[in-house]
N, C-alpha and C positions, 0 to 999 in steps of 0.2 A: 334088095338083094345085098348080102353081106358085099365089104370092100376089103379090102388090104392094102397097106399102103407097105414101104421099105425104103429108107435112106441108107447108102453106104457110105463112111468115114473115116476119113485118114488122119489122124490126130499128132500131131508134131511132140518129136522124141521130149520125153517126160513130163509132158503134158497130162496122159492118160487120167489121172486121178483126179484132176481138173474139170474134164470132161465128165466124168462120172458123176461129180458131186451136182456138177452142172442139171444135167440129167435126174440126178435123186433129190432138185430141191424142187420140182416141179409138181405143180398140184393140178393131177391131170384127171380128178374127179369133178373137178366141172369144164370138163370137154365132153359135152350131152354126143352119146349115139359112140363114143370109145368103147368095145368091149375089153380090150387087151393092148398090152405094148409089152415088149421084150427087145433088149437090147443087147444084140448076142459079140463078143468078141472070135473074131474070124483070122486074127494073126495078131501080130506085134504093130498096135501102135493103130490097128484096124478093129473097125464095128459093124453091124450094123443094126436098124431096128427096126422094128415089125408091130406094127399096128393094125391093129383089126377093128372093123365099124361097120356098123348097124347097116350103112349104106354110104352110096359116094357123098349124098348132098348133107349126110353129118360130118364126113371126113372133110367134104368143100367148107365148111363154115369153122372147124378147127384150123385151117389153114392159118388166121392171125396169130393164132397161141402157137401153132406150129412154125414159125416164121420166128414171134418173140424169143423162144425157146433156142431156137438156135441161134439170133443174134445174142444168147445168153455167153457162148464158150466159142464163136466164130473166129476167134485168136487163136483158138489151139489144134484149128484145123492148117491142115498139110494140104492145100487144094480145095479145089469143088467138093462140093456134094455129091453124092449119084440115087438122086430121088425117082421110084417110078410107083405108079397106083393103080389100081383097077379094080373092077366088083369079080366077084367069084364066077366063074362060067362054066364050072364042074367040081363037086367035092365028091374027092376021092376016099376021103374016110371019116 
């Protein structure tokens, strides 16, 4: 059953482009069972991203690159993380 994963982030004042580039030098074509990632801007200095995968036990084994990844730019966060995941339990469209 399809998964979706989402982290939200708070990226400290002028950092943003940091973050991003962080984010754009990642080669996430070999994270087997990743359909999709989008990482959307939700205000000033705020993101977050969305991942979609094959199933949970692909997104479970992406966890270390997902982990690497973020100790990639973890200086230019404002706080925690706000990570949640789960498989799909109805598609609405």
């Amino acid at each position: 059953m399809t998964a979706f994963n989402a982290v939200r982030f708070k990226v400290k004042p002028g950092r943003d482009q940091e973050f991003l580039d962080a984010h754009a030098a990642v080669d996430r074509g070999s994270w087997p069972g990743m359909r999709s990632a989008n990482l959307i801007k939700t205000g000033e200095g705020s993101y977050c991203i969305i991942g979609e995968w094959d199933d949970m036990d692909a997104m479970a084994a992406a966890r270390p690159h997902m982990i690497a990844t973020l100790d990639s730019f973890r200086d230019c966060l404002d706080g925690d993380t706000d990570p949640v995941s789960g498989p799909v339990v109805m598609e609405l469209k």
